[in-house]
LUMZA-419095 format. One record per residue: residue in one letter; x, y, z of N, C-alpha, C in turn; residue number from 1. Coordinates in steps of 0.001 Angstrom, whole numbers, plus 500000, padded with zeros to 6 digits. Layout:
N
 residu   n.px   n.py   n.pz  ca.px  ca.py  ca.pz   c.px   c.py   c.pz num
      a      X      Y      Z      X      Y      Z      X      Y      Z NUM
...
//
This chain:
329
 residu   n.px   n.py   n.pz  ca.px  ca.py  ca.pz   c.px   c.py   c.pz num
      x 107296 060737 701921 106604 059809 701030 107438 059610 699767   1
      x 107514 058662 699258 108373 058605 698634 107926 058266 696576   2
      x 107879 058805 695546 107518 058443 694402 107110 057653 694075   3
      x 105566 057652 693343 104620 056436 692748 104341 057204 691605   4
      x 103604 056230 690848 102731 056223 689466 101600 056586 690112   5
      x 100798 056900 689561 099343 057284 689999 098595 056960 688565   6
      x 097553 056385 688450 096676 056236 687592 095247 056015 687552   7
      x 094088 056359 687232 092761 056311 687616 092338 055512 686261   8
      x 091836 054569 686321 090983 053522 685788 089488 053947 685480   9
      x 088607 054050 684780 087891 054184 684966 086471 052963 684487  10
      x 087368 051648 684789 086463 050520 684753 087369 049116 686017  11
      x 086377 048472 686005 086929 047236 687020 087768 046760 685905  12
      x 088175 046598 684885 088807 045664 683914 090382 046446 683626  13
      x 090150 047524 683468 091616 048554 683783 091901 048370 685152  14
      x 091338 048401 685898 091850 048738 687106 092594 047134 687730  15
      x 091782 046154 687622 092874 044664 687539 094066 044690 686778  16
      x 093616 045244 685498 094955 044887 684726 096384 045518 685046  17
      x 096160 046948 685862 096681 047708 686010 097659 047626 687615  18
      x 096780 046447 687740 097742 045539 689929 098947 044687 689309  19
      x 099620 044571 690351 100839 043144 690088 100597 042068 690545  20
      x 100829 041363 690264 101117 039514 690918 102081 039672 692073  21
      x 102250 040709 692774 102966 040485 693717 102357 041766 694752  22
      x 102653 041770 696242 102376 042616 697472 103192 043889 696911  23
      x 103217 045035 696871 104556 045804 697467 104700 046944 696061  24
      x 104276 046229 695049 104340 047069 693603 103219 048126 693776  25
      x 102033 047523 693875 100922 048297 693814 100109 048609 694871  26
      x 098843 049758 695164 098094 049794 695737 097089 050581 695079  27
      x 095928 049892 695888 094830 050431 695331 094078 051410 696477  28
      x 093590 052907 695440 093463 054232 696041 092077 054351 696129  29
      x 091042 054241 697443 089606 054375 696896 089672 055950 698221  30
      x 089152 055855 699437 089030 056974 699968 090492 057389 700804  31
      x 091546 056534 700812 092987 056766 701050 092924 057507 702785  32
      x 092284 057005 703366 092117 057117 704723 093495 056421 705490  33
      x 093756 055516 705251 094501 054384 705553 095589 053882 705030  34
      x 095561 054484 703502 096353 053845 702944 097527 055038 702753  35
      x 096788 056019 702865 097924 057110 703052 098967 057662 703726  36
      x 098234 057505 704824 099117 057637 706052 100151 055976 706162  37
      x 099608 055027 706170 100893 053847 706256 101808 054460 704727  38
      x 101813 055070 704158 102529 055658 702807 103323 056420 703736  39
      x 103050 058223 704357 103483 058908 705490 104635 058480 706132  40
      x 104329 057174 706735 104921 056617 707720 106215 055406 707401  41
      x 105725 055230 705866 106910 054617 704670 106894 053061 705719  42
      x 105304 052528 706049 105126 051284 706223 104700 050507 705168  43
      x 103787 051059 703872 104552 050671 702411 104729 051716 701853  44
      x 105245 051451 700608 106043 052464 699430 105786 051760 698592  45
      x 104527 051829 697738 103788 050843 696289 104684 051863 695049  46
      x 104900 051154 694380 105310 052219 692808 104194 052724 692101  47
      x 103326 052285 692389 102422 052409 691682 100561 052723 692238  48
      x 100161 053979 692884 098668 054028 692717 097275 053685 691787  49
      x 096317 052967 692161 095661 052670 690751 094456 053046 692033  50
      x 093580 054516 691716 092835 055252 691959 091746 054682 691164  51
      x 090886 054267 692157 089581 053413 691198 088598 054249 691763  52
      x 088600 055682 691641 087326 056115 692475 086176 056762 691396  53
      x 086685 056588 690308 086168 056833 688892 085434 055426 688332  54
      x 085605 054700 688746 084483 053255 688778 082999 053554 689679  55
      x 082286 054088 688565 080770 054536 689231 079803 053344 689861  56
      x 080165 052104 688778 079086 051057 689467 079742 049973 690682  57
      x 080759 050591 691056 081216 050038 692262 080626 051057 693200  58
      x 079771 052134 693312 079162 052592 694259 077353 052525 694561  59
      x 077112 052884 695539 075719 052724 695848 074900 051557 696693  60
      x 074240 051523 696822 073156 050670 698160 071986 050094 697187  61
      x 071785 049051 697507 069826 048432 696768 069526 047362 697318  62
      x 068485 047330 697462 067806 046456 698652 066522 045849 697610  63
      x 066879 044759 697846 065176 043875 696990 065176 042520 697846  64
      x 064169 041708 697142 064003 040269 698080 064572 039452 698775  65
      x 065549 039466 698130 066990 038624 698667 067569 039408 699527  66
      x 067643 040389 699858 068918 041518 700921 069343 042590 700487  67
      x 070786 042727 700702 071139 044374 700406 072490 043764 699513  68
      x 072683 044663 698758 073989 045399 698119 074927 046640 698148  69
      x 076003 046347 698909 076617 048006 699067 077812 047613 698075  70
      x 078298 048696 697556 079281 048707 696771 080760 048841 697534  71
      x 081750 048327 696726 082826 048909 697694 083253 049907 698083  72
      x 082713 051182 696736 083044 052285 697026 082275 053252 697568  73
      x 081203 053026 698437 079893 053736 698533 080786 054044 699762  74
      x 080668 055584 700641 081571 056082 701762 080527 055472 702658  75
      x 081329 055382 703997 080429 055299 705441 079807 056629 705649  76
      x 079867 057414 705060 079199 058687 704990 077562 058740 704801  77
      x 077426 058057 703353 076281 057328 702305 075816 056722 703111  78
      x 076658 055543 703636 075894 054485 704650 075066 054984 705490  79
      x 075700 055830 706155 075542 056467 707357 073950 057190 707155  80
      x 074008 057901 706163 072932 058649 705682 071547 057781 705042  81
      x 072302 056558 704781 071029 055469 704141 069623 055569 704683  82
      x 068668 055087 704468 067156 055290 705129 066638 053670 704671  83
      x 067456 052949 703869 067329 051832 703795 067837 051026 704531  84
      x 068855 051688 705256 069997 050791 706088 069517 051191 707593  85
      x 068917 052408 707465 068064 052634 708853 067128 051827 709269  86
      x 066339 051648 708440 064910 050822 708519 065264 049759 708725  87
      x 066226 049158 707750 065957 047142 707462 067443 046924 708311  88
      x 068617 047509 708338 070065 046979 708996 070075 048058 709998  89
      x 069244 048366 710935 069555 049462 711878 071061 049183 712686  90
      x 071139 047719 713333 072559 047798 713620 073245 048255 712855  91
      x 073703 047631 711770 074587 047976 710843 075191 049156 710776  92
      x 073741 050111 710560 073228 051493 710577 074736 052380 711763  93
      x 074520 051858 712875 074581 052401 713953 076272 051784 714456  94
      x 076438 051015 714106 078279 050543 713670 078746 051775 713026  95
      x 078116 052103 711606 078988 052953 710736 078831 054357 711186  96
      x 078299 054992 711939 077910 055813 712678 078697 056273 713845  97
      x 079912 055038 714472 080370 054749 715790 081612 054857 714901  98
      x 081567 054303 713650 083226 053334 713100 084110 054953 713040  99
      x 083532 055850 712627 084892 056966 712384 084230 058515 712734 100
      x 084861 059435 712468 084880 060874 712586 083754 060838 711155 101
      x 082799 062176 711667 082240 062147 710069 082999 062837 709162 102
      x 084326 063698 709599 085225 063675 708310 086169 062716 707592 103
      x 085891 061962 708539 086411 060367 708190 085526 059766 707189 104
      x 084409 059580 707738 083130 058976 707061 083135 059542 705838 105
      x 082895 060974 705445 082646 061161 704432 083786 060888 703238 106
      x 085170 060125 703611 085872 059612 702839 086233 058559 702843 107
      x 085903 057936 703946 086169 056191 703969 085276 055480 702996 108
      x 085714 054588 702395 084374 053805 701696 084259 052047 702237 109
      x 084047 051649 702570 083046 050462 703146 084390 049325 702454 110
      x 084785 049400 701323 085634 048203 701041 087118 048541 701538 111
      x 087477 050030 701988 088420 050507 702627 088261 049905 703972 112
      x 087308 050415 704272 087019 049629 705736 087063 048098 706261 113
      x 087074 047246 704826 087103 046074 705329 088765 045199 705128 114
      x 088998 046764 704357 090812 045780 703829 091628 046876 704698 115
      x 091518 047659 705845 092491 048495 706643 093381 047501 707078 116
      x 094789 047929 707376 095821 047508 708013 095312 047303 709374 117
      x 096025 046805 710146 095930 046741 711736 096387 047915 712536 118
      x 096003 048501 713103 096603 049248 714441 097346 048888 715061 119
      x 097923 047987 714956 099065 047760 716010 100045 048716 715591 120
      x 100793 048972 717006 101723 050087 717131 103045 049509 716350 121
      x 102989 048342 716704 104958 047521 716031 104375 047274 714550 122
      x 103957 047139 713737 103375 047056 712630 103278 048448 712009 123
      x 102238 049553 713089 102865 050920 712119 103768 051585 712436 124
      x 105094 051185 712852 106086 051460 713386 106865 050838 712450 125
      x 106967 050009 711647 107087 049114 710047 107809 048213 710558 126
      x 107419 047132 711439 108219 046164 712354 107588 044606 711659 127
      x 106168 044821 711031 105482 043885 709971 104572 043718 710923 128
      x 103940 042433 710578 102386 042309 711096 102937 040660 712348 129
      x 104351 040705 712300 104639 039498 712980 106172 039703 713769 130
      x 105823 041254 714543 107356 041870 714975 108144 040886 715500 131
      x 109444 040823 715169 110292 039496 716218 111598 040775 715842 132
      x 112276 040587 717220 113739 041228 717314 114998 040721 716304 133
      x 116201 041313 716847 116922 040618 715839 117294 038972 716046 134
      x 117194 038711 717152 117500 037075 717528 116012 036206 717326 135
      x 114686 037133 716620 113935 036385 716401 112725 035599 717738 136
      x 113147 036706 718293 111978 037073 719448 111027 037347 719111 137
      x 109783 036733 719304 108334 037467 719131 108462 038859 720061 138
      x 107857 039816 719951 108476 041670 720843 106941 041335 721213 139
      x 105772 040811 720676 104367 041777 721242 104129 041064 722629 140
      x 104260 039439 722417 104076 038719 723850 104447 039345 725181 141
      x 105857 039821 725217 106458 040073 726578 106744 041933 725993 142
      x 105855 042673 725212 106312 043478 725196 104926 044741 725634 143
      x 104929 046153 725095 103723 046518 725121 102631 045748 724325 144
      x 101511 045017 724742 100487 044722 724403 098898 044763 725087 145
      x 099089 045910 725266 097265 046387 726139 096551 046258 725245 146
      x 096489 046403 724083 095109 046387 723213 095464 045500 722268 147
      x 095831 044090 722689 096294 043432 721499 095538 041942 721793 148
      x 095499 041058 721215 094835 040095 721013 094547 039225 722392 149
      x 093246 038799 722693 092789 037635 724009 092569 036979 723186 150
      x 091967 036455 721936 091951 035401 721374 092644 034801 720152 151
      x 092790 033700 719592 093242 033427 718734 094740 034015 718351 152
      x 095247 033510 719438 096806 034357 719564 097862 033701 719899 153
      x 097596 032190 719727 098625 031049 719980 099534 031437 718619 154
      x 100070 032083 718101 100441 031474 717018 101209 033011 717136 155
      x 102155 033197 716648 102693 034655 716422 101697 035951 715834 156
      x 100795 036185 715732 100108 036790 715199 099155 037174 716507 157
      x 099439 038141 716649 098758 039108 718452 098160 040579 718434 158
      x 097841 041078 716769 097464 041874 716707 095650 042024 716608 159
      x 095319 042975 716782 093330 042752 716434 093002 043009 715276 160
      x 091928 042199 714217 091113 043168 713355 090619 044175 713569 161
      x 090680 045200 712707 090692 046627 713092 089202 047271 712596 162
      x 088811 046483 711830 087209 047115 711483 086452 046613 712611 163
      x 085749 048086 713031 084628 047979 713761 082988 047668 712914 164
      x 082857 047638 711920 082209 047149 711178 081763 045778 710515 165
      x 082810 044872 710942 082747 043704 710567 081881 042731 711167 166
      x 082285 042989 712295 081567 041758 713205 080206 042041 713237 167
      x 079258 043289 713015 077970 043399 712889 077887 042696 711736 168
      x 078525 042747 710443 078201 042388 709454 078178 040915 709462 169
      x 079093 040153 709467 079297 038719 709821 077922 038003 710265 170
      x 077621 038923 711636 076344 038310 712331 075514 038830 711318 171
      x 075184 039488 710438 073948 039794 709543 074341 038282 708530 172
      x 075656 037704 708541 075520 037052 707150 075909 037662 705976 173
      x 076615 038477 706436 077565 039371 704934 078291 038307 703966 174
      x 078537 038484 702667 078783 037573 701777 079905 038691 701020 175
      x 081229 038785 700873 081856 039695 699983 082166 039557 698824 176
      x 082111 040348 697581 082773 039523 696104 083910 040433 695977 177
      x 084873 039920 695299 085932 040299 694718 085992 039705 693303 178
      x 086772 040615 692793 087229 040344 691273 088453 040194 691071 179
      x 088835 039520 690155 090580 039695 689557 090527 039030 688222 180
      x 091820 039085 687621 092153 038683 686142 091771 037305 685900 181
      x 091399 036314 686744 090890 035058 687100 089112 035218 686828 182
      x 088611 036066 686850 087062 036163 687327 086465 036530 688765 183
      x 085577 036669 688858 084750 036764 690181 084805 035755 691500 184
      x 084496 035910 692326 084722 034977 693133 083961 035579 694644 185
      x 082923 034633 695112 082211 035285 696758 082576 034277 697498 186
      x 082547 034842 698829 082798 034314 700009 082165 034789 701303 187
      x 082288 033834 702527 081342 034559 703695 082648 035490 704256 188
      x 081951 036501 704539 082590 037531 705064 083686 037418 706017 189
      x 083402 036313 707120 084570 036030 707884 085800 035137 707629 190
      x 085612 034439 706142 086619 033718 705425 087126 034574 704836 191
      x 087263 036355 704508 088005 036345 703820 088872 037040 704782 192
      x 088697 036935 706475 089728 037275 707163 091148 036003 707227 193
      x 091768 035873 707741 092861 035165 708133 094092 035581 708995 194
      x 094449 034467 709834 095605 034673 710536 097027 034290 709952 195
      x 097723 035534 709626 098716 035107 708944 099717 034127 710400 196
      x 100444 033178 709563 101583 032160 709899 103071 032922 710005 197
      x 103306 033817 708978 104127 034234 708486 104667 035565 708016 198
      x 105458 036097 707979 105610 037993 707710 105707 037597 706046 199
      x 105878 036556 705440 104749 037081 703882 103656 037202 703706 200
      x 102894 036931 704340 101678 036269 704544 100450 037892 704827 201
      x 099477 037864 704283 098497 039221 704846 097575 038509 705515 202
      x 096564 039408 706019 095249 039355 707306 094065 039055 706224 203
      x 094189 039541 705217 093364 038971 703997 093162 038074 702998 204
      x 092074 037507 702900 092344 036891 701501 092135 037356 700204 205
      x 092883 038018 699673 092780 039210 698562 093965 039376 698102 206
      x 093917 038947 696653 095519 038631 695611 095563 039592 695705 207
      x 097013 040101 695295 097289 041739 694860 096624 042201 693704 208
      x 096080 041011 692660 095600 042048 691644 094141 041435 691496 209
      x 093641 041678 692839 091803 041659 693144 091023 042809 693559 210
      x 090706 043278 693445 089733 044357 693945 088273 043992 694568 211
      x 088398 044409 696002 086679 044112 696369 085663 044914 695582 212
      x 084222 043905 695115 083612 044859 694205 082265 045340 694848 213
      x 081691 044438 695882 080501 044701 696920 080726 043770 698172 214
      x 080033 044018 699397 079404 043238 699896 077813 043355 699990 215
      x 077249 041466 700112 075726 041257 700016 075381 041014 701455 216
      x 073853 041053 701897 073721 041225 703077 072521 040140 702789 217
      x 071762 039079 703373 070596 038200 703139 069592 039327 703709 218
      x 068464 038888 703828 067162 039686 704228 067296 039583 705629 219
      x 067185 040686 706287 067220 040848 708643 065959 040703 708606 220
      x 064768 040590 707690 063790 040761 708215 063016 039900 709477 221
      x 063876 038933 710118 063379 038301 710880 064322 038422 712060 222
      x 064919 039081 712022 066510 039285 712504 066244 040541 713671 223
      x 066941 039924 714792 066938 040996 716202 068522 041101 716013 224
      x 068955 041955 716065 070250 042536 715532 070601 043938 716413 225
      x 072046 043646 717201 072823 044851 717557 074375 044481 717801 226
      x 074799 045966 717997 076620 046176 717895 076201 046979 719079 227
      x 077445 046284 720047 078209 047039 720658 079839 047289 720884 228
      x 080097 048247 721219 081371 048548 721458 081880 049523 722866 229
      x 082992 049168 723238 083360 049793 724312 084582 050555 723761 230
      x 084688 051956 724221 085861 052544 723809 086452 053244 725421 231
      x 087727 053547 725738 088229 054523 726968 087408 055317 726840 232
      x 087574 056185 725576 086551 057934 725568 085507 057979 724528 233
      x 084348 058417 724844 083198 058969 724267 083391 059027 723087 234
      x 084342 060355 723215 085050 060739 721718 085250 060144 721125 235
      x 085841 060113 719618 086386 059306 719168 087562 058614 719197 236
      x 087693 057512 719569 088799 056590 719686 088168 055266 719229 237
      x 090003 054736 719233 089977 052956 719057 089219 052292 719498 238
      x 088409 051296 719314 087459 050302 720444 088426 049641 721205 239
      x 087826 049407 722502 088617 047569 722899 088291 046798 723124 240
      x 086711 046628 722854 086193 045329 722751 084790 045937 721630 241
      x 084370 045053 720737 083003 044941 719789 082451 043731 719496 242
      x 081141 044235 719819 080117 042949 719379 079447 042780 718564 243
      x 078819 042099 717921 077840 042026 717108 076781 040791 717142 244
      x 075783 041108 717440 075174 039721 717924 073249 040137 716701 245
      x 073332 038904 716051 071721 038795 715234 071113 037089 715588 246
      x 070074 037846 716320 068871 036810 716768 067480 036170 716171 247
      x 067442 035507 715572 065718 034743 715180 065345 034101 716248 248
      x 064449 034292 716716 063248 034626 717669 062430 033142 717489 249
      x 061710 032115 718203 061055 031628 717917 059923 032232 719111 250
      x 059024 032481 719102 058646 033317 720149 059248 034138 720852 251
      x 059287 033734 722459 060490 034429 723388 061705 033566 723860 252
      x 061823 032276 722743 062999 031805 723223 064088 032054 721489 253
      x 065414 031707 721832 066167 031842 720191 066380 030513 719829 254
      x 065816 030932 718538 065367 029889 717998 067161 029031 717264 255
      x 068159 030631 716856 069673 030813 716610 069799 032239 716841 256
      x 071273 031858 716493 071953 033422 717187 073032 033253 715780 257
      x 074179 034480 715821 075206 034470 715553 076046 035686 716114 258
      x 077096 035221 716785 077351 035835 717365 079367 036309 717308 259
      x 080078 037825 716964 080808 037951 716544 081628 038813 717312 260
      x 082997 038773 718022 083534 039819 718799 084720 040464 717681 261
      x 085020 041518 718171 086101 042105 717457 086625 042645 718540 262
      x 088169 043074 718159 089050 044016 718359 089892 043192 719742 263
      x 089532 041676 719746 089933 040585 720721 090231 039298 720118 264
      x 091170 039502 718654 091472 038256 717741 092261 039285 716720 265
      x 093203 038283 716064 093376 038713 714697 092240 038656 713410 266
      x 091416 038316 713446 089948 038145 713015 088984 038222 713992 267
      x 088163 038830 713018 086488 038647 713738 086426 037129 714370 268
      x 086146 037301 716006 085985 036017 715998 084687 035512 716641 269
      x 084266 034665 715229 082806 034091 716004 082420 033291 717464 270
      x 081621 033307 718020 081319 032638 719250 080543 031223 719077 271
      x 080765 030568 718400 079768 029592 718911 079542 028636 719652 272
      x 080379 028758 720835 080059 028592 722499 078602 028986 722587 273
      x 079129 030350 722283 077779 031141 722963 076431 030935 721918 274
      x 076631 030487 720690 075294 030658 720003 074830 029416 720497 275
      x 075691 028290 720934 074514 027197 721168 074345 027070 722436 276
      x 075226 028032 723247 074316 027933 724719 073155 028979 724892 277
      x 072733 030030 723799 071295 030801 723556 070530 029891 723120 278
      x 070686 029269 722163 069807 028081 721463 068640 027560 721952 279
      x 067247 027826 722210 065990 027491 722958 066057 028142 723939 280
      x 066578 028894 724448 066494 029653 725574 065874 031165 725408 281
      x 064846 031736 726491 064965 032799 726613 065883 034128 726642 282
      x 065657 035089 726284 067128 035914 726787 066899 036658 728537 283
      x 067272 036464 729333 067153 037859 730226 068885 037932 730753 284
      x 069039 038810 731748 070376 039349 732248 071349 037621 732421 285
      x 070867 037130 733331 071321 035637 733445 072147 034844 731864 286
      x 071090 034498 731573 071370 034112 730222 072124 035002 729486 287
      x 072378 035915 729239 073163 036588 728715 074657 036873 728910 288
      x 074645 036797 730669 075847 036656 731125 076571 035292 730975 289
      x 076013 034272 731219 076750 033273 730821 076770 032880 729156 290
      x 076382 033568 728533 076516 033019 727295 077845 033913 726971 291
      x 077917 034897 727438 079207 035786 726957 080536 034966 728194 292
      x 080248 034669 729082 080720 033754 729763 081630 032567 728991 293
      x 080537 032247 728158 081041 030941 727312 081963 031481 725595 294
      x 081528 032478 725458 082310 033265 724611 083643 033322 724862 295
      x 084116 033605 726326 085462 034280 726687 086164 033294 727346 296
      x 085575 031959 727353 086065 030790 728220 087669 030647 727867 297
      x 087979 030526 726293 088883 030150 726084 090353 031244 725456 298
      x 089505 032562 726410 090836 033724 726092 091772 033244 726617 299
      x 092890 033739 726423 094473 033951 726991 095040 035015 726680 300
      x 094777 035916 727761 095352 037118 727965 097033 037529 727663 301
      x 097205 038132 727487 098793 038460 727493 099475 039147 728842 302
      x 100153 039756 728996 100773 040468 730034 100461 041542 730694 303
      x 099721 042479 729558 099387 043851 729756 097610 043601 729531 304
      x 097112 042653 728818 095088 042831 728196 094328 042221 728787 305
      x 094863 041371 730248 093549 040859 730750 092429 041223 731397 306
      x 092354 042590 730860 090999 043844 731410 090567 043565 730382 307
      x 090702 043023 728851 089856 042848 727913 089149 041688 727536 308
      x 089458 040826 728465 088343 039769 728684 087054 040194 729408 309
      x 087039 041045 730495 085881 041491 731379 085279 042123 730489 310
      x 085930 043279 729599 085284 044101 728923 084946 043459 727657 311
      x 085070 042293 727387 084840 041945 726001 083461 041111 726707 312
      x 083238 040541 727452 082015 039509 728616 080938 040804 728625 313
      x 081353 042317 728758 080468 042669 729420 079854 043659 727930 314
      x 080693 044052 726577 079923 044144 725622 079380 043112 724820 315
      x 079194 041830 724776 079048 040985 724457 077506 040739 725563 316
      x 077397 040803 726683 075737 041076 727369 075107 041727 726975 317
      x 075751 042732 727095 074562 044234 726599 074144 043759 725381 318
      x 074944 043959 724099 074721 043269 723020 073396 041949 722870 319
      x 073584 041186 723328 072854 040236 723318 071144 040692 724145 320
      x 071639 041637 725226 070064 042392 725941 069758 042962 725153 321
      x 070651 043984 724278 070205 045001 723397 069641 044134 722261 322
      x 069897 043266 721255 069450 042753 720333 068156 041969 720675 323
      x 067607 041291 721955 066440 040806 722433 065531 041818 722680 324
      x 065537 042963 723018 065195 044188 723513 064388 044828 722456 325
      x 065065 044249 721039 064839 045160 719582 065554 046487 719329 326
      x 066851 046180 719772 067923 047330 719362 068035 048161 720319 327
      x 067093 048296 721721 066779 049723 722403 068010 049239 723316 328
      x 068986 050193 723589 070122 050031 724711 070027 049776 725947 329
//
């Protein structure tokens, strides 16, 4: 690892002032799950740490009329343990529960979780987020790629979003704020993903000198809501396919859906194939299958991942049974 500054802020207003206008100078230190190890591995080398874990009102959970508030720095630990997030976001609940080790959990914090690097192997191997050889070969297309992108992968960019947390959130209607030397600024949760074009370019939309300060959640109270995920082992491991699917009910037909896959895009990627072929319809096994059907219509597998179309069709059912069901598996 190689020499930084380290400094702890102990307000959002130090802690902006204290980022660069540029990638590569700085990073910001909240539960360092992620950010440490790409340090380890000298996939970056920031000069500079700015440890914001001394910013108290960037932590905590509250729930009133309008929805929820989690802070950025509140751990998946907290989450995990919530009784507010049990009751009213049980999916949610049950994502952060799945997303890591609970010695993980008890140091990850929720805005860590939503700004992690990618897993891809050529990326933490420090090859960038857009590996090409020396003649300027794309390497992931014709190279190892089993767990790498079925969708949204025309473009050099073939790696997956790596939060298993997202795509439940998305389908709840998550709203994120960030701050910077500019002011405040919210957005829907799946805009502030992106597919980079380019190896300057990040998976986020987040200046270098912004800090996420919460995400908001609207009210589920009408909301049939579940995550699924498929992993190789029980244990803990990587996913290779996640769902997230939230339903309003008009009786027993849906009235809307929203519906979100992960770990099969460089972003969360929404379905809405599939939300408007649920649309007035009942749910049973049928319907469910073809709506995930219509989800996966327009994958393109790579060389090594076209087992992750089946498996992305077949958590994407359950999901949708499970959320009609009222969460029960």
């Amino acid at each position: 690892m190689r020499p930084f500054e380290y400094l702890s802020p102990t307000s959002r207003t130090q802690a902006i002032s204290l980022l660069g206008a540029a990638w590569g100078n700085s990073e910001i230190l909240a539960g360092g799950t992620d950010l440490l190890a790409l340090m380890k591995d000298d996939v970056l080398s920031p000069k500079r740490l700015v440890n914001i874990k001394d910013i108290k009102d960037l932590r905590g959970v509250s729930l009133n009329a309008q929805g929820l508030r989690i802070g950025a720095l509140t751990t998946l630990g907290d989450l995990a343990d919530d009784e507010t997030l049990k009751k009213s976001y049980p999916a949610l609940n049950e994502a952060v529960l799945e997303a890591a080790s609970p010695q993980i959990r008890n140091m990850a914090t929720l805005g860590g979780n939503l700004c992690q690097r990618p897993r891809c192997w050529y990326f933490r191997s420090g090859l960038g987020l857009l590996p090409k050889d020396e003649s300027g070969k794309e390497l992931v297309a014709d190279g190892e790629n089993r767990y790498h992108a079925i969708l949204g992968n025309e473009g050099p960019a073939k790696f997956v979003s790596p939060s298993t947390i997202v795509p439940i959130l998305v389908a709840y209607g998550a709203k994120i704020r960030l701050e910077g030397p500019k002011g405040k600024r919210e957005l829907p949760l799946e805009k502030f993903y992106v597919i980079p074009k380019s190896g300057t370019e990040r998976e986020h939309d987040l200046r270098p000198n912004e800090i996420v300060t919460e995400v908001t959640l609207p009210s589920a109270s009408d909301v049939k809501a579940a995550h699924y995920e498929i992993r190789q082992k029980e244990a803990f491991d990587w996913p290779l396919a996640v769902t997230g699917v939230a339903l309003k009910m008009r009786g027993s037909n849906v009235e809307s859906a929203r519906i979100v896959l992960g770990y099969v895009a460089p972003v969360p990627w929404p379905a809405p194939e599939a939300e408007r072929f649920l649309a007035g319809k009942p749910i049973d096994k049928e319907t469910a299958q073809k709506a995930a059907e219509a989800a996966l219509a327009n994958a393109k597998p790579l060389s090594q991942n076209a087992y992750k179309v089946k498996l992305a069709r077949v958590a994407l059912t359950r999901a949708i049974m499970k959320a009609a069901s009222g969460g029960a598996a």
